[in-house]
C-alpha positions in Angstrom: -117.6 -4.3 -128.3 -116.8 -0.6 -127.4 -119.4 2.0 -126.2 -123.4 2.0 -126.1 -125.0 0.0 -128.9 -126.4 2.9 -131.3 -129.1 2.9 -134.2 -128.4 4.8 -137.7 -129.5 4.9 -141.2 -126.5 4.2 -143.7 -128.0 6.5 -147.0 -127.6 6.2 -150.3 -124.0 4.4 -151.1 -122.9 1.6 -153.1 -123.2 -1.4 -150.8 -120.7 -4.0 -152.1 -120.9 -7.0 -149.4 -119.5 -10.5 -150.9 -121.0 -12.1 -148.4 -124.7 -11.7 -150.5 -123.3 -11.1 -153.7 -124.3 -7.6 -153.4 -123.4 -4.3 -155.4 -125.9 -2.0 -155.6 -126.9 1.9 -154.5 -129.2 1.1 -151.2 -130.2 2.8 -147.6 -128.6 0.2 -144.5 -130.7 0.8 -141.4 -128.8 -0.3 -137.8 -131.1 -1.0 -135.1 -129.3 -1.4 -131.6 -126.4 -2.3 -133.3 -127.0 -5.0 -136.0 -128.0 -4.7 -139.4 -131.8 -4.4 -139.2 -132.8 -4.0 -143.5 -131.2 -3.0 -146.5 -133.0 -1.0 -149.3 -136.4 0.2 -149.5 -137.1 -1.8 -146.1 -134.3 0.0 -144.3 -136.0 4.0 -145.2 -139.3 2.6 -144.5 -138.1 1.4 -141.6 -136.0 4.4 -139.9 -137.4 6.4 -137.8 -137.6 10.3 -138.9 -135.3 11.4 -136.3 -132.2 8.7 -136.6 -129.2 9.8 -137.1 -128.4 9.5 -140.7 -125.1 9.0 -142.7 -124.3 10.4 -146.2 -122.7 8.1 -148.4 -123.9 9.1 -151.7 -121.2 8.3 -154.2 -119.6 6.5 -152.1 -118.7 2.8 -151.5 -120.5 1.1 -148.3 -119.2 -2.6 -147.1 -118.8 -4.7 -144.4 -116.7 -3.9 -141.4 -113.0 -4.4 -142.5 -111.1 -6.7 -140.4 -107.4 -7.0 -139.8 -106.4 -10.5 -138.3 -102.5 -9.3 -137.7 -102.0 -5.7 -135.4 -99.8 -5.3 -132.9 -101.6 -2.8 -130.5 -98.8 -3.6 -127.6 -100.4 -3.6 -124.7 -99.4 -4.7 -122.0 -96.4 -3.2 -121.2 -95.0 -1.7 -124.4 -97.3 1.3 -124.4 -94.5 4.0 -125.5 -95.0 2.1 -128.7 -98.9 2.0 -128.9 -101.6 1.8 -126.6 -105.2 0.2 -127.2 -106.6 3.9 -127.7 -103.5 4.8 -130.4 -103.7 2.2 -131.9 -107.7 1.5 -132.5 -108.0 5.2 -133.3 -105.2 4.7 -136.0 -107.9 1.4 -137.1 -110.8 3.6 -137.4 -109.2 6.1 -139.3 -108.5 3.4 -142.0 -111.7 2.0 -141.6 -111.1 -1.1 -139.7 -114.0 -1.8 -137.3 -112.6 -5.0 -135.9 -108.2 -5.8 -134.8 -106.7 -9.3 -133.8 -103.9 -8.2 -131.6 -101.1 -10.3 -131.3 -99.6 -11.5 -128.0 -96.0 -10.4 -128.2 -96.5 -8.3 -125.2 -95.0 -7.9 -121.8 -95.8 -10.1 -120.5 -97.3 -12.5 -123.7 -100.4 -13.2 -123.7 -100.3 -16.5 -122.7 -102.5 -16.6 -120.0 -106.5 -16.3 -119.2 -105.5 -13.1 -117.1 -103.6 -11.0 -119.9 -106.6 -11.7 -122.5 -109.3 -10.8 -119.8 -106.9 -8.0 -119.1 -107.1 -6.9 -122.9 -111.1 -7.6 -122.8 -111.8 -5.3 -120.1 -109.4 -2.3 -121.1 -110.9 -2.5 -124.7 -114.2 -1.8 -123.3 -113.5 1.7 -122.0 -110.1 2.5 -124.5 -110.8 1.0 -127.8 -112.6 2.4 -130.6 -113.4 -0.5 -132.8 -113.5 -4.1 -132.4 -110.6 -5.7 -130.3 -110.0 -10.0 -130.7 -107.0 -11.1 -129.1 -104.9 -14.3 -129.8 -103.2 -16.1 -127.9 -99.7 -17.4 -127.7 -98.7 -20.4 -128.7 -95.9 -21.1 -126.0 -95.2 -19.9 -122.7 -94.1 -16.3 -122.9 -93.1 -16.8 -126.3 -90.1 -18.9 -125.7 -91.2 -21.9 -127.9 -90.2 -24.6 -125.0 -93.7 -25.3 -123.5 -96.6 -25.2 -124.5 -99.2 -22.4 -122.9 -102.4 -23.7 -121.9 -104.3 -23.7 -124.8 -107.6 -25.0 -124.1 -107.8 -22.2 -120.9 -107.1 -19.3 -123.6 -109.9 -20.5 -125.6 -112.0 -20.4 -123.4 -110.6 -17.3 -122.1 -111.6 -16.2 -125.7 -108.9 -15.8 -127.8 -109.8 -16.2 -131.3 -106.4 -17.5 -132.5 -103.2 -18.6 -131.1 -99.8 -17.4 -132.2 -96.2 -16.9 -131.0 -95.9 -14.1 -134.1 -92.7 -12.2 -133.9 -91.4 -15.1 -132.9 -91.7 -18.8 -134.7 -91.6 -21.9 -132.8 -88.7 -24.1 -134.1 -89.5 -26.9 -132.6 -90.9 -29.3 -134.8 -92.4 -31.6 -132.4 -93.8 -28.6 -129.9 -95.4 -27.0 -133.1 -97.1 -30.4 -133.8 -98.6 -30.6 -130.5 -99.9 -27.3 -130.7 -101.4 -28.0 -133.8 -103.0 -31.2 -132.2 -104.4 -29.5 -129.2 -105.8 -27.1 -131.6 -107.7 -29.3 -133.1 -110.1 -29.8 -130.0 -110.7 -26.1 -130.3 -111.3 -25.9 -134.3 -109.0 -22.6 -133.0 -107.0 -21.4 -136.0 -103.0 -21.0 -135.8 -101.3 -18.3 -137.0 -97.4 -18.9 -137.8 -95.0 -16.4 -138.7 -92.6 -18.5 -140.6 -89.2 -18.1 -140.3 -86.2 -20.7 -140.0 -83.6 -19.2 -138.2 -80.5 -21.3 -138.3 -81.4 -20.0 -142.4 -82.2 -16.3 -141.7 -79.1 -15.9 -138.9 -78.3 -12.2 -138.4 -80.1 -11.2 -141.6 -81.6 -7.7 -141.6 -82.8 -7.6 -145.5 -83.5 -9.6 -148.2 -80.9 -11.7 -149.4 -79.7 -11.0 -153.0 -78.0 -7.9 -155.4 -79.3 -4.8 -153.1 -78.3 -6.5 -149.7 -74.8 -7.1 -151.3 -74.6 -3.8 -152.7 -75.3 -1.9 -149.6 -73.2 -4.2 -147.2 -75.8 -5.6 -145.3 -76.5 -9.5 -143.8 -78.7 -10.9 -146.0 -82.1 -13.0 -145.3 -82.7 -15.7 -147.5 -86.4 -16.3 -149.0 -85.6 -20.2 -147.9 -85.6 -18.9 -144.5 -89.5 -18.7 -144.9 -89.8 -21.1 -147.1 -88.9 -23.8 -144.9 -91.1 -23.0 -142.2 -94.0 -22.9 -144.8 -93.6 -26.3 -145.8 -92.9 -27.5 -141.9 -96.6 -26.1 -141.5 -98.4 -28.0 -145.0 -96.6 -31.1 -143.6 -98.1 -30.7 -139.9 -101.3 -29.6 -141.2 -101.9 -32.5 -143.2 -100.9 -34.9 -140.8 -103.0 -33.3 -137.7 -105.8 -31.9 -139.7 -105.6 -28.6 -138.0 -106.2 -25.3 -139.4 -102.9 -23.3 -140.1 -102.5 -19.8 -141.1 -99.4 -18.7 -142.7 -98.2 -14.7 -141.2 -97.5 -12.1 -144.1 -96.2 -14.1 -146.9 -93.4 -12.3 -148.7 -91.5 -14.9 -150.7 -92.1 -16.5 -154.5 -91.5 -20.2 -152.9 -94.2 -19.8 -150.2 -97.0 -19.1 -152.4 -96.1 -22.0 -154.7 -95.7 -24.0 -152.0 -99.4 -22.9 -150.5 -101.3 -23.2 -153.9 -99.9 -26.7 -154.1 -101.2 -27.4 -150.4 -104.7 -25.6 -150.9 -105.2 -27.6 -154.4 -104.2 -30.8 -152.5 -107.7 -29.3 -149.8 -105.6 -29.2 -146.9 -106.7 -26.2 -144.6 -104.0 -24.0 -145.3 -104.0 -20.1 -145.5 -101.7 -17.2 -145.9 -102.1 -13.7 -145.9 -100.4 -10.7 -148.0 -99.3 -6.9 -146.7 -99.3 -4.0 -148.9 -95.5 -3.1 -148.2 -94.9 -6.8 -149.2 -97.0 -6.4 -152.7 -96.3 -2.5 -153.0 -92.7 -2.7 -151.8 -89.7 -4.3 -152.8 -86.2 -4.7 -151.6 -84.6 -1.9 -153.9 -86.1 0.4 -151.5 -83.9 0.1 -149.0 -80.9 1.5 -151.4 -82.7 4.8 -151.6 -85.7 6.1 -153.8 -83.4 6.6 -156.9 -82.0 3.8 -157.8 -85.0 2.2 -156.4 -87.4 4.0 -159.0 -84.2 3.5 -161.8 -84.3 -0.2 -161.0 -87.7 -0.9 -160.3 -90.2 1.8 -160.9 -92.1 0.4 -163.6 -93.2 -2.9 -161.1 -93.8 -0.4 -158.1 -95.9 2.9 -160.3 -98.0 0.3 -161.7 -101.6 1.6 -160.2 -100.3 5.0 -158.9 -101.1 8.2 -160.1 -100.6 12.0 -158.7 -97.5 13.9 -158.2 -94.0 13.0 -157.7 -93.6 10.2 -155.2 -91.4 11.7 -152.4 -87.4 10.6 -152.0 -86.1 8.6 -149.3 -82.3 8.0 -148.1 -80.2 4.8 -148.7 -80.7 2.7 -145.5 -84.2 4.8 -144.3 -85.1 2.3 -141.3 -88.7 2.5 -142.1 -87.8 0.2 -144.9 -86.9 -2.4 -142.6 -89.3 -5.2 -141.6 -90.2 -8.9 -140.7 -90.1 -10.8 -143.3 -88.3 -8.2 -145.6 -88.9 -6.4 -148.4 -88.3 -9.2 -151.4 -87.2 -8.9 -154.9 -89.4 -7.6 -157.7 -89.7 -11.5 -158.4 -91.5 -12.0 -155.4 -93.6 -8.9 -155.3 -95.3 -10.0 -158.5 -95.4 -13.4 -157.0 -97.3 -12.1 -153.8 -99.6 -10.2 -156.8 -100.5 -13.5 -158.7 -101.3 -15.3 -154.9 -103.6 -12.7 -153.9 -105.6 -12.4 -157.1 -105.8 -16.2 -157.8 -106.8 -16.8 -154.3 -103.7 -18.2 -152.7 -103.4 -15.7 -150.3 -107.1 -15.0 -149.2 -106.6 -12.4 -146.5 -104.7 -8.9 -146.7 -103.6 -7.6 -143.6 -101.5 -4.7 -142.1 -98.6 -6.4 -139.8 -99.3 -3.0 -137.8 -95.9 -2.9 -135.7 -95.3 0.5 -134.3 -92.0 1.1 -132.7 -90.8 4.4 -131.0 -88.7 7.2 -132.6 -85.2 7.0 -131.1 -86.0 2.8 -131.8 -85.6 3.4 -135.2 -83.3 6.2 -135.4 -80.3 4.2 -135.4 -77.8 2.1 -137.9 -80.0 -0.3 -140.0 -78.2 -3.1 -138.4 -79.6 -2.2 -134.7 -83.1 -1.0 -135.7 -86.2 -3.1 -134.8 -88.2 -4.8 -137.7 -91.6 -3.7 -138.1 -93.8 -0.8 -139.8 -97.1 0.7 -139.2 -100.3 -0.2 -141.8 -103.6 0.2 -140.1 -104.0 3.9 -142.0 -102.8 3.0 -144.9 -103.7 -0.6 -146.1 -106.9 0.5 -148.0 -105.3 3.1 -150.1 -102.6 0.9 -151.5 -104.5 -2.2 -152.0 -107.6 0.2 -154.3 -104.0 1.2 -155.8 -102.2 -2.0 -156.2 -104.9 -4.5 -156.8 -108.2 -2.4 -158.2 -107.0 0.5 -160.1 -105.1 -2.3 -162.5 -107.6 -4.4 -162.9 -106.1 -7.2 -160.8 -109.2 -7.6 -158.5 -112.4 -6.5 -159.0 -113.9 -4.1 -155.7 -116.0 -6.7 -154.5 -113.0 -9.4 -154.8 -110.6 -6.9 -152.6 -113.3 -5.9 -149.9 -113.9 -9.8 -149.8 -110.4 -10.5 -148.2 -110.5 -7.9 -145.8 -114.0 -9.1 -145.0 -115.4 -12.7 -145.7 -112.1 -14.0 -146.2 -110.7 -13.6 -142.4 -114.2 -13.8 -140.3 -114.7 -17.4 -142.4 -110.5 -18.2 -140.7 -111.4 -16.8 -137.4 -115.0 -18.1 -137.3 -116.7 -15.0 -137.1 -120.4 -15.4 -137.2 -121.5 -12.1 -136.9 -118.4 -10.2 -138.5 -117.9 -9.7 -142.6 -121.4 -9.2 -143.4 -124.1 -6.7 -144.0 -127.0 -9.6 -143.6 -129.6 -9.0 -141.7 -129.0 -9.4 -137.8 -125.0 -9.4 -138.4 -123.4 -6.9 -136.4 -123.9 -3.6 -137.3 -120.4 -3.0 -138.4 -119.8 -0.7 -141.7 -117.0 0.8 -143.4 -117.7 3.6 -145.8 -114.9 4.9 -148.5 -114.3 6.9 -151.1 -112.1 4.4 -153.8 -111.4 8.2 -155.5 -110.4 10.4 -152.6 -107.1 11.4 -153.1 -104.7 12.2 -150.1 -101.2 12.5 -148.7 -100.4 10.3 -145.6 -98.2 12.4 -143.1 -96.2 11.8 -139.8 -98.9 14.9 -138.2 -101.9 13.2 -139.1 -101.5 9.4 -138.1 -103.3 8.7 -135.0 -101.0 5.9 -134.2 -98.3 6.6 -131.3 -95.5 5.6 -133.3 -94.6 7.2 -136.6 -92.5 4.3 -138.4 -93.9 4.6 -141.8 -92.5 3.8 -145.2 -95.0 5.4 -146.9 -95.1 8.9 -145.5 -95.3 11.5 -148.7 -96.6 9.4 -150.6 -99.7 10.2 -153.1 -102.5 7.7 -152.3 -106.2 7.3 -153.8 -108.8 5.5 -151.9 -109.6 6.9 -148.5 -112.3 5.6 -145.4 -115.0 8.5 -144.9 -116.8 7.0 -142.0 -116.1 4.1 -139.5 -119.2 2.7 -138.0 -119.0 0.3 -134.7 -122.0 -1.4 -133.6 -123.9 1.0 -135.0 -121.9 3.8 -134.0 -119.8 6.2 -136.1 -116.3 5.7 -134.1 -115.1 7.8 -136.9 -115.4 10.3 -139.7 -113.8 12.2 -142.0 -115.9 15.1 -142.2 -115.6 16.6 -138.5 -119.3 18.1 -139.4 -122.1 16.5 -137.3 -124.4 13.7 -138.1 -127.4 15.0 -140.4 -130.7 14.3 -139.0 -133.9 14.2 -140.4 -136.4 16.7 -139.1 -139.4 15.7 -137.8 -142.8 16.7 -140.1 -144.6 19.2 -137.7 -147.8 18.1 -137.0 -151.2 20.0 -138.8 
């Protein structure tokens, strides 16, 4: 947890929590940082002089949680630092992170996840979990020591960035797991299939001259993981899904009950891969798919080749996109998450070939799923806040996460579903500045980002309102 446990009285908003089947207008009182009552019995309750939050017309939920960031420390912190990076969170409302342990050194010992532990506690704004790796330093020939990084207290273990090739070393991670009940996270790509690849595979990766990455590449890895899940038991979470194939191949696998899970990013289901030919012929090929569910002015112009288009797994054919749509709303795909992966300038500013893969998310995830998913009808609000909420604190066994119940942590995200804002390179908090979605129009913005009972961040730079006391007769 970060900073000094703190009491407040959440007023007036629409509290949508999944986790009760709740959607109503209501007060949420926190008392030393759990959820104390909701309703009348949370402004009985209050004393006159706590500090009070406004949410009147606005929507109040759970804590959002984001199972995939990469926050980069240790040792990469020209990218992002713990500070950037949970400051970038807050600002889009996330109150709890799962950094990933593609670090220097990986996170594959009890040392660099104590490390992380005690550094979050003085530099972090919201919740920081940690996962483990998988392997030792990622190298996907030995094993790490599993069972000493859970109790260490990782909350997952994966080698993301990376994906362990090795069929038999992935089995025995999956067994050792087991002992655990500790989730692992695969990101899923064959690479004797992907090779040099730098975008999707198919017409705009011909056009443009550039190695394609086939969808099988992802594909294959998917099914390695249904076929080791079923035969070890263990739970197994597929990293940001991006092609057609691996959702059909998952909703087979779930139907079947095996305990399989995948997750969706909004550049994978907002995106596709005719943006990396420029923005017009992307909007002249594939506008209708990607305006669906946005509204405001004209959505800014980007060069051919703009690196910020360029991630891991990459932007996918219109196909897929609408495949990546269908999983998420039928359930497939039962997490949304960011695949925060900031990079520094000059990494980026050079030949699509030689840039690195990744793009930032954690300010922008909110708006473009309210855009993509609500604003069309695809999900209802309570169905969307559900797989940033209930949906990963169920995978990573989070008791006390995902929930407004009484005595659950006093974690709350309040947004405005209508706001309307431009994201820009000067506001970001994040260190690095590698976004695709820089310009754009977006609808659906976090007001207030409340930790433990405390407001870690807020829109409106005014104070707190309190309550004054009655003065006695």
């Amino acid at each position: 947890m970060v900073g000094p446990m703190n009491s407040l009285l959440v007023v007036q908003g629409r509290v949508v929590d999944p986790s009760q089947d709740l959607d109503q207008v209501m007060d949420v009182l926190i008392l030393e940082g759990q959820v104390a009552a909701l309703g009348e019995e949370a402004s009985r309750r209050a004393p006159p002089d706590l500090e009070r939050v406004d949410a009147t017309g606005k929507v109040v939920c759970p804590g959002l949680i984001d199972l995939h960031v990469h926050l980069r420390e240790p040792g990469q912190n020209a990218k992002e630092t713990l500070a950037t990076g949970t400051a970038a969170a807050a600002r889009g409302g996330l109150t709890t992170v799962v950094c990933m342990p593609n670090t220097t050194p990986a996170v594959d010992s009890p040392a660099a996840v104590a490390w992380i532990h005690e550094r979050a506690t003085t530099e972090a704004r919201v919740n920081v979990l940690v996962a483990g790796a998988i392997s030792k330093g990622l190298a996907g020939e030995e094993l790490a020591s599993i069972g000493s990084l859970h109790r260490a207290g990782v909350v997952a273990i994966t080698d993301d960035g990376r994906c362990i090739q090795n069929n038999e070393l992935m089995r025995g991670a999956l067994e050792y797991s087991t002992m655990f009940d500790l989730l692992v996270m695969d990101h899923c790509q064959d690479y004797s299939l992907v090779t040099e690849g730098v975008m999707h595979e198919g017409f705009f990766s011909t056009m443009l001259g550039l190695r394609g990455w086939p969808a099988a590449g992802e594909e294959m890895m998917v099914a390695r993981n249904i076929l080791l899940a079923e035969r070890t038991g263990a739970r197994v979470h597929c990293q940001h899904i991006s092609a057609a194939g691996s959702v059909r191949l998952l909703r087979a696998a779930r139907q079947r009950g095996l305990s399989i899970s995948g997750e969706a990013c909004p550049h994978h289901f907002t995106l596709t891969d005719a943006a990396v030919a420029g923005s017009a012929e992307f909007w002249e090929r594939d506008g209708k798919d990607l305006r669906r569910g946005m509204e405001g002015p004209t959505l800014p112009s980007w060069p051919a080749y703009d690196t910020n288009f360029k991630m891991n797994p990459p932007l996918r054919s219109a196909a897929d996109r609408e495949a990546i749509l269908e999983g998420i709303v039928d359930g497939t795909l039962e997490v949304l998450a960011s695949d925060h992966a900031p990079h520094c300038d000059y990494e980026k500013e050079v030949e699509f070939d030689y840039a690195p893969f990744g793009v930032t998310g954690l300010e922008t995830e909110l708006a473009l799923a309210l855009m993509q998913l609500c604003r069309p009808g695809r999900l209802s609000l309570a169905e969307l806040i559900a797989r940033f909420t209930t949906g990963p604190a169920r995978l990573l066994r989070l008791a006390n996460k995902g929930s407004l119940a009484v005595g659950k942590d006093g974690d709350v995200t309040v947004f405005d579903p209508e706001a309307s804002w431009t994201f820009s390179r000067e506001s970001t908090a994040s260190k690095a500045r590698n976004s695709p979605f820089y310009g754009w129009p977006l609808r659906g913005k976090a007001v207030a980002t409340i930790v433990g009972g405390r407001v870690v961040w807020r829109d409106d730079p005014a104070p707190a309102k309190r309550k004054k006391t009655p003065a006695k007769a």
